[in-house]
C-alpha positions in Angstrom: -11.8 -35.1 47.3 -11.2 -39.2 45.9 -7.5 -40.2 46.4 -6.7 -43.3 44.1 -4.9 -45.5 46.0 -5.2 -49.1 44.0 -1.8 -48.7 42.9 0.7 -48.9 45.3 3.7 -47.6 44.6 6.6 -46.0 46.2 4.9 -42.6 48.3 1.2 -43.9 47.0 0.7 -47.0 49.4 -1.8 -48.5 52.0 -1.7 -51.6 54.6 -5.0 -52.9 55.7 -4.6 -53.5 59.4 -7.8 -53.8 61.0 -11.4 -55.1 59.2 -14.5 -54.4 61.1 -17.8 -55.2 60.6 -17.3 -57.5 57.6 -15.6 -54.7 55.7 -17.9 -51.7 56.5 -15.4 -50.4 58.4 -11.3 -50.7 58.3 -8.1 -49.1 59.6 -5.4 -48.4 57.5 -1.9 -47.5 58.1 -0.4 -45.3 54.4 2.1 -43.3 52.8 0.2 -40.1 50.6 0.3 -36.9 51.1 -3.1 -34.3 51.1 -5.6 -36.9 52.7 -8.3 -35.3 55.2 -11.0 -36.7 57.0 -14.3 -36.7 54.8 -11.9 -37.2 51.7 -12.7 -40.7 49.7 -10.1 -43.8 49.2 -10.2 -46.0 46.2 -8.7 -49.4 47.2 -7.7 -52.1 45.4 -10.4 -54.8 45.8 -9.8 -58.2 43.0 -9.7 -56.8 39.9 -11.3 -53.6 41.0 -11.6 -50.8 43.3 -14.1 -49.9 46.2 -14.3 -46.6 48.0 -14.0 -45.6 51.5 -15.0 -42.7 53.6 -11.9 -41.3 55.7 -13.6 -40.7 59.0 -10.4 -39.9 60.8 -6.5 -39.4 59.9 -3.3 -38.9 62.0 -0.2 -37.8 60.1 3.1 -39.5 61.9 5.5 -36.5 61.1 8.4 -38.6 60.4 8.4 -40.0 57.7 5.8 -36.8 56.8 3.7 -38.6 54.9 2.8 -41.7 57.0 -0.7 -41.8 58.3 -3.5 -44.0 60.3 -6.8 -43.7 59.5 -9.9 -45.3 60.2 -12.5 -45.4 57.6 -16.1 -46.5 56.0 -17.2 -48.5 53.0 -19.0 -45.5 51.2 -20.5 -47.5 47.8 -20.3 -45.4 44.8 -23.5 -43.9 43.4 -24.5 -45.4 39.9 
């Protein structure tokens, strides 16, 4: 599943908090409900988006829908 994340807003947000690798790899503190590992991101890069691979999520539990993740670039097929 592809969760659209370029536009933040309130319950619908991201923080970048760790770049790895020159981008191919990033952790990411958020606030959206229904993300899994293996699920896609699409985050607000410029004027544009690029996707990421969730390779692993932890929910908080308080506020419910505040997570960590770490993730992959994962380029979009043409």
């Amino acid at each position: 599943m592809t969760h659209d994340l370029s536009s933040k807003s309130w319950g619908c947000n991201y923080n970048v908090m760790n770049i790895i690798d020159k981008g191919m790899q990033v952790s990411l503190c958020g606030w959206y409900s229904g993300i899994k590992s293996g699920d896609y991101l699409l985050l607000k890069q410029g004027a544009g988006t690029t996707r990421y691979l969730v390779d692993s999520i932890r929910y908080v539990g308080d506020p419910e829908d505040m997570w960590f993740a770490e993730a992959s670039f994962a380029p979009r097929d043409n």
